[in-house]
C-alpha positions as CSV (number, residue, x, y, z in Angstrom):
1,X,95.8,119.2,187.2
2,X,94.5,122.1,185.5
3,X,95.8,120.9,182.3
4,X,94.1,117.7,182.6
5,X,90.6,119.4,183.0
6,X,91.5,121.7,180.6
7,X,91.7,118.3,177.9
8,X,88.8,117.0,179.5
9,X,86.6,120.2,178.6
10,X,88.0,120.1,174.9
11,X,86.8,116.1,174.4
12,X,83.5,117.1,176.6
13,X,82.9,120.2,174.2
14,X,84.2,117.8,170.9
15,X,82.2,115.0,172.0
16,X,78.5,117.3,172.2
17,X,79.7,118.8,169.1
18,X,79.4,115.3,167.7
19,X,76.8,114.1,169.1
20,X,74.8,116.9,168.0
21,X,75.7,116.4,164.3
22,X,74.7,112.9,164.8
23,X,71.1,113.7,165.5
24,X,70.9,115.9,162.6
25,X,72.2,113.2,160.2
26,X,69.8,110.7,162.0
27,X,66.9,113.8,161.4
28,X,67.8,113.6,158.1
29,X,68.0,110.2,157.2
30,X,64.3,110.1,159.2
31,X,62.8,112.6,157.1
32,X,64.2,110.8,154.0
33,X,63.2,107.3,155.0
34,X,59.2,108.6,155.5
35,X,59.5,110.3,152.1
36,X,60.3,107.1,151.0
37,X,58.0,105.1,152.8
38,X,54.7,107.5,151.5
39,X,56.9,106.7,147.8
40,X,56.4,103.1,148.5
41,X,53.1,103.3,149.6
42,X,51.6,105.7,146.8
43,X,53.4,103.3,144.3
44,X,51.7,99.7,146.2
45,X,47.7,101.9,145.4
46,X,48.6,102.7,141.6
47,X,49.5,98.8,141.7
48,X,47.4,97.8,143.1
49,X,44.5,100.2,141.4
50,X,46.2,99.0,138.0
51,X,45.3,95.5,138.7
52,X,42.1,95.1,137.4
53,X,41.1,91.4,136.3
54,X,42.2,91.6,132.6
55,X,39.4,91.2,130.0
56,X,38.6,88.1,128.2
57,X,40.5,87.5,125.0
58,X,39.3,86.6,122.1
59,X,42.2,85.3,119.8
60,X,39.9,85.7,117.0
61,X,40.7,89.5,117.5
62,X,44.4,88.5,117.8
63,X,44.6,87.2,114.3
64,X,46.3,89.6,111.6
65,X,44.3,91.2,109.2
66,X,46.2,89.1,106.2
67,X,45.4,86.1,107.4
């Protein structure tokens, strides 16, 4: 019986032992994914800023100079 319990305390202590490096990967990958997100997000304005209405050509202007 003692042995038994004995076992049961080693998986108990294993088992919090993992469970605890699981929420510091899941922290982690957390923090990464909002990093990325504020990325994303910084990347969609200076797109979006970028996308002025283009000016009107004039293919007059697009014409080499040898021509």
């Amino acid at each position: 019986m003692e042995e038994r319990l004995t076992e049961l305390e080693i998986k108990m202590s294993l088992t919090e032992d993992f469970v605890e490096e699981l929420n510091r990967t899941i922290y982690r990958q957390e923090q990464r994914l909002e990093l990325l997100q504020e990325q994303l997000r910084h990347l969609h304005r200076q797109i979006q800023s970028a996308a002025e209405p283009p000016e009107p050509r004039n293919l007059r202007d697009e014409i080499p100079p040898h021509y």
